[in-house]
N, C-alpha and C positions, 0 to 999 in steps of 0.2 A: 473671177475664178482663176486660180495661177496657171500657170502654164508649166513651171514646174511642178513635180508632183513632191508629195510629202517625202517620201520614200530615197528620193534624188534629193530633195533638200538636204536630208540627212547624212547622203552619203556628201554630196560635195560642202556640208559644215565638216565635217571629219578631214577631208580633203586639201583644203583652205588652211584649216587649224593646224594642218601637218607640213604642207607645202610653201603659203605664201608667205618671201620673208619680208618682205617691205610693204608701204603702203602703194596701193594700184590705184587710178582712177579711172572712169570711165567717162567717155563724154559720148551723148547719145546726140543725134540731128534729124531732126524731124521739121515739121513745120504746127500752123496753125489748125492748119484742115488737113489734118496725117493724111499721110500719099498711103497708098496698098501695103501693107504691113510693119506701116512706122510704128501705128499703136502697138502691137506684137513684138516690137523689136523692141521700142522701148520697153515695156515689160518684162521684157526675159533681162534687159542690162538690169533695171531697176530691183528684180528681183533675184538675181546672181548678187548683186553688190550687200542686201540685204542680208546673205548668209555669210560677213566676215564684218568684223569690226576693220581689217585693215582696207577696205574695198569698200569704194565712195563712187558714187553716180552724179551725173550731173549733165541734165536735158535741155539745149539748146534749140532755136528755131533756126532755120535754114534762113530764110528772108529778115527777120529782125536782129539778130546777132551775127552782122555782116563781119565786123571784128574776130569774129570765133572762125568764122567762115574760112577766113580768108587767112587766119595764123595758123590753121593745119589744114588748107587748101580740100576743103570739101565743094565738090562741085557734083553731088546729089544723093539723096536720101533715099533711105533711111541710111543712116554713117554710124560707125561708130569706131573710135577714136582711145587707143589701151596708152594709157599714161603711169610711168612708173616712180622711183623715188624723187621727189623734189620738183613732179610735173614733167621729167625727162621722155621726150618725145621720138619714140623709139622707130615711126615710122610704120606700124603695125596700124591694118586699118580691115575693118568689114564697109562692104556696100552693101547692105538685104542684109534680111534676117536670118540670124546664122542659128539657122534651123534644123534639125536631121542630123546628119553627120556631122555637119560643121558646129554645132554648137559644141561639141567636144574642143574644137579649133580653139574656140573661146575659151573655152576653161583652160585650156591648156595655156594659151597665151597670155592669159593671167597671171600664172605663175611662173611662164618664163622672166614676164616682165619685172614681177615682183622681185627677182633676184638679176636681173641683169643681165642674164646669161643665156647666150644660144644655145648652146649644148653641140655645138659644131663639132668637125672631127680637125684637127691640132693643123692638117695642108688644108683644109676649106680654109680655117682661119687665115692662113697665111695667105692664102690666093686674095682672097677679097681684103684684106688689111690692104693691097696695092689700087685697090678701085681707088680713084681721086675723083671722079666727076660723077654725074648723077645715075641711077639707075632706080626704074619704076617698072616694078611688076604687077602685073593684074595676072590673077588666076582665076579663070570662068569656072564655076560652079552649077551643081543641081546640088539642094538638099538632100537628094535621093541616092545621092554618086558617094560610092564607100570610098573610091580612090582619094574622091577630091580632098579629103583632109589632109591627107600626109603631103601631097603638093602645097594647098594651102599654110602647112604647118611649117613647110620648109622655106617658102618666100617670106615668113614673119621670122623666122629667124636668120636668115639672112638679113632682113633690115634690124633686125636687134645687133648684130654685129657689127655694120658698116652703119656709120651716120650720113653715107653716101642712096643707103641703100632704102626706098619705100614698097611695102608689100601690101597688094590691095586684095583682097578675098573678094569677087564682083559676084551675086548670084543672077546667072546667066538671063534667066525668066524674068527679072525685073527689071532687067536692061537691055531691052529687046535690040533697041539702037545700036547698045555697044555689041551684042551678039551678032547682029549684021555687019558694022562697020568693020570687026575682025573676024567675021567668017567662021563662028563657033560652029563646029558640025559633032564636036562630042566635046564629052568633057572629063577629068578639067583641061581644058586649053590653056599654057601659060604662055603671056606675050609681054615682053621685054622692050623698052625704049620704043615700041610700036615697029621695030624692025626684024627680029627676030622671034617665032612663036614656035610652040610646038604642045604637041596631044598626048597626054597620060602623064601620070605617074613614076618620074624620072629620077634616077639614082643622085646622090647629091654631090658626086661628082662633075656628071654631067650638067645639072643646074647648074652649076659655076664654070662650066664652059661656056655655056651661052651665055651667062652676063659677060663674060670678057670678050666673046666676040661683040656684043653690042656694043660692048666701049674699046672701042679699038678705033 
């Protein structure tokens, strides 16, 4: 049974056919014996990619394809991994199934990828064009949380901009570990180099403050 409905297929072929200019790949991670909504997750990649000729899927195992593993540093599933012209690895990443709200995230991030471009505002770009050393954001998620998209949406373009820069969409519920380990008490929570975090929905000015303090 799809998980998209007919209805959504339609719109987002209309969508695709209108928006994405390059070809996009998707790389999905799961394993042998799918964890709690790997099969789901696969699914909805396999069948997103299914509605564009320019959008390719491609399902790797967590444990057997250690090499895939390890060349876009996934360290747990379900992953999924937005690849844009020529395999260009833009650092845009889901952990859980980006489901609810954040499946919009997906589509969205599709299409940025597709064409390269953050859609930044002209002094974000210039700020972060100065980043030189690494920055890794995780934004804690509920599928249920209308905020968390536009943070989530904002940490992937950030990393579409800076090849300094990795944005991880984490759904909070299936990473109960990392929800403890950082003290998710709402969401979205976004946490920076593991030294700087902060709660809701932040202007995107602000979100580039806090990467420059982290790298400071």
């Amino acid at each position: 049974m799809p998980l998209i409905s007919e209805q959504d297929q339609d719109v987002l072929r209309n969508e695709f056919a209108d928006k994405v200019v390059n070809p996009v790949k998707m790389l999905m991670f799961t394993q042998e014996t799918e964890c709690q909504f790997c099969a789901e997750t696969r699914q909805i990649v396999q069948e997103v990619a299914a509605l564009s000729e320019h959008i390719t899927a491609e399902v790797y195992d967590f444990v057997a394809d250690e090499e895939m593993v390890d060349l876009y540093g996934i360290d747990k599933i379900p992953a999924i991994v937005i690849l844009g012209l020529d395999d260009t690895d833009y650092g845009v990443r889901f952990y859980g199934i980006p489901s609810g709200y954040e499946f919009t995230s997906l589509i969205e991030d599709i299409i940025d990828v597709s064409k390269g471009e953050s859609g930044l505002s002209a002094k974000t770009k210039e700020k972060v064009a100065a980043i030189d050393q690494p920055v890794h954001i995780q934004v804690f998620v509920t599928p249920t949380c209308p905020y968390c998209t536009q943070a989530v949406r904002l940490a992937h373009k950030l990393a579409i901009e800076s090849s300094h820069i990795r944005g991880d969409m984490v759904e909070a519920i299936e990473f109960p570990h990392l929800a403890n380990k950082y003290h998710i008490r709402g969401v979205p929570t976004v946490v920076i180099n593991d030294t700087i975090s902060f709660v809701g929905n932040r202007p995107e000015s602000y979100f580039v403050e806090q990467i420059l303090k982290a790298t400071e």
